[in-house]
C-alpha positions, 0 to 999 in steps of 0.5 A: 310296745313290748321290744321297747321296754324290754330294751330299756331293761337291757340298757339299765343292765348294761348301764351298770355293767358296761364299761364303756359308751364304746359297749352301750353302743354296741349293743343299742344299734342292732337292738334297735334295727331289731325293733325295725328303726331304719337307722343308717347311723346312731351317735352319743355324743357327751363333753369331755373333762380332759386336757387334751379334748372338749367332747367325744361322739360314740358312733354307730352304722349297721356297715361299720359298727362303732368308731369314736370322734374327738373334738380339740380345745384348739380353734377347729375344734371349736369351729366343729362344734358351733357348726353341730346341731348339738350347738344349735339346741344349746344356743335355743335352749332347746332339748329336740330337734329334728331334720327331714334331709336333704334340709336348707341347714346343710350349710349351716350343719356340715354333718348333714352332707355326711348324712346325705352321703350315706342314704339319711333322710331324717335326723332327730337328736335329744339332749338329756342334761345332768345335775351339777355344775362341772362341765359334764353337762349332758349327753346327746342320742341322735339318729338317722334314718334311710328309707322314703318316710323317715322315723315314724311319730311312734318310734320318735315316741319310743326315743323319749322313752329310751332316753332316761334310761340311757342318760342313767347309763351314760352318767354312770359311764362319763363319771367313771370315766373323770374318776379315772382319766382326770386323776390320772392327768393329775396324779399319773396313771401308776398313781391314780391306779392305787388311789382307785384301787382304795389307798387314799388314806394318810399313810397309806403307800408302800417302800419301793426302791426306784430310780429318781429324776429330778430335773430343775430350770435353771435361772427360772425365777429371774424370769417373772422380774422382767416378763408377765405371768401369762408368758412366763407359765407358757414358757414353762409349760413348753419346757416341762411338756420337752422334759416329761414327754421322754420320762412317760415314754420310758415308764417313768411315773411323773408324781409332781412338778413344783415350781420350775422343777419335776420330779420322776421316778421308775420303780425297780427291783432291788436285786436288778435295778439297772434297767429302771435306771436305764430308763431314767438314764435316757429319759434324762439325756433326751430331757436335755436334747429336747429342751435344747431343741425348744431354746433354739425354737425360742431363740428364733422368737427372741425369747429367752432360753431355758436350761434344764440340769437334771439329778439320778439317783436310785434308792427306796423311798416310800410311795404313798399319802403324806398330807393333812387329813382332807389334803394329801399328796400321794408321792415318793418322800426318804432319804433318797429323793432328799438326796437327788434334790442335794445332787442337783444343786450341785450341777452348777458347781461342776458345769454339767447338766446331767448328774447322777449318785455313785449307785445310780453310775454304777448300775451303769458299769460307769459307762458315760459316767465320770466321777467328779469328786465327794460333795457335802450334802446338807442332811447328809452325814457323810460326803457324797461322790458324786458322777456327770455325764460325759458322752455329748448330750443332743448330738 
């Protein structure tokens, strides 16, 4: 079958080339119509290493070309998947499976209904699995047919053929994928954008001038004196998800949290950094409200609240790897960041929760911002002026 190795050579091509499962399958669905396959629709469905989703399916029809489907972490998207012929095969150890429709299982397999819908009459799936022992396990190719007699036995044969091939591809594709979306997550995507891009070794990185937010909670140590870990990290997690959802919103770059404290920063140019300030500025008062917001969730759930100060600064820092030789950091270190975290300990001292450095205020023309006297700041030579914000803050 001459059109069927000649697609296997096309999707080895397009394995290396592509950049997304979203192209491979683009061009597998009408390579295969071409072939005569009487396909109604075309899935490949892979698992997901991502905070926020279990799996993806890449899905095609003649009518409406490709469109991608998530599943959750939470408990309906568990329920999906127990509920997926891929579950069924796993839970059998089986690699195959096969459906004339309408079928007995469509209780059992919501998605046959679906199928029925739209004229199948025959489903098959293969599961190819991957090395390893990370929870990219494997990837799922199924297809519906329409038409009285289904696939017949030859182009079933030819999907065995075809499968090698096309998990090589969607290995390629799911790997690339962790690599960038996985560091991304944990590096942000600024970050990850250059460790990609071949900075990973010691000391590579660059003098940047930005503005720095620094946000501390307050009195969170006390907490793990009188309540579990397993509250206490769900508590924490609420409140940085209230403070970091406006720093990503306004472009700031989130480059680490330590402890009960999150560090930001939103590179500048040197000649005008006002508006990197600006964002950082607004990131930091809707930081507060937001946080206010959740303490007054939490009071309703007779739970303790939470404060956040926060510290502005703007200056150069250097943006790279600092660490052991296998252990880095990819980060921003100088004297101004050592200088936010000074500023904000200062918070309680002036019964403010929202500081700045006199550069920071006066990229601001001091609007909102009210000097509050000179501090010492240990490290720091010489005293340091030091702003809070007057304007009310969640009104």
């Amino acid at each position: 079958m001459n059109g069927m190795q000649d697609l296997i050579d096309w999707l080895i091509a397009a394995g290396v080339s592509s950049r997304s499962l979203e192209q491979i399958m683009e061009g597998l669905g009408p390579r295969l119509l071409a072939l005569g396959y009487p396909i109604v629709r075309a899935s490949i469905a892979m698992p997901s290493i991502d905070p926020m989703t279990r799996g993806y399916s890449v899905v095609w029809s003649p009518g409406s070309g490709v469109s991608v489907d998530t599943q959750g972490h939470d408990d309906a998207g568990q329920a999906m998947f127990e509920r997926s012929p891929i579950f069924h095969l796993l839970a059998n150890n089986l690699l195959y499976g096969r459906w004339r429709l309408p079928s007995s299982d469509r209780e059992a397999f919501p998605l046959f209904d679906e199928l029925v819908a739209i004229g199948a009459t025959d489903y098959a799936i293969t599961l190819a699995e991957f090395p390893g022992d990370t929870a990219l396990g494997g990837v799922a190719f199924s297809l519906a047919a329409g038409g009285v007699e289904g696939f017949t036995d030859e182009e079933i044969a030819g999907i065995s053929r075809l499968m090698p091939a096309l998990a090589l591809a969607c290995y390629r594709l799911a790997t690339t994928r962790i690599a960038t979306d996985v560091l991304a997550v944990y590096t942000g995507a600024r970050t990850s954008g250059r460790i990609l891009s071949g900075q990973t070794r010691r000391g590579d990185g660059t003098s940047i001038y930005a503005a720095i937010l620094l946000a501390d909670l307050k009195d969170f140590t006390s907490l793990n004196e009188r309540w579990p870990p397993e509250r206490i990290v769900g508590w924490l997690n609420e409140h940085f998800e209230a403070i970091a959802d406006p720093v990503e919103k306004n472009g700031g770059e989130i480059l680490k949290f330590m402890g009960d404290s999150l560090l930001a920063i939103f590179p500048s140019e040197l000649e005008d950094p006002s508006m990197a300030c600006r964002r950082a500025l607004s990131s930091a008062l809707d930081a507060v409200k937001a946080n206010q917001e959740l303490n007054v969730t939490r009071a309703a759930r007779d739970e303790p609240a939470l404060l956040v100060d926060v510290a502005l600064h703007v200056g150069e820092v250097f943006y790279g790897n600092i660490g052991a030789a296998r252990r880095l950091d990819f980060t921003a270190i100088g004297r101004a960041v050592n200088e936010a975290a000074r500023i904000e300990k200062i918070a309680d001292v002036v019964d403010h929760s929202v500081l700045a450095s006199a550069p920071f205020a006066a990229t601001q023309a001091w609007m909102g911002f009210k000097s509050v006297g000179f501090f010492t700041l240990k490290g720091v030579a010489e005293p340091a002026e030091v702003f809070v914000w007057t304007e009310p803050v969640g009104a």
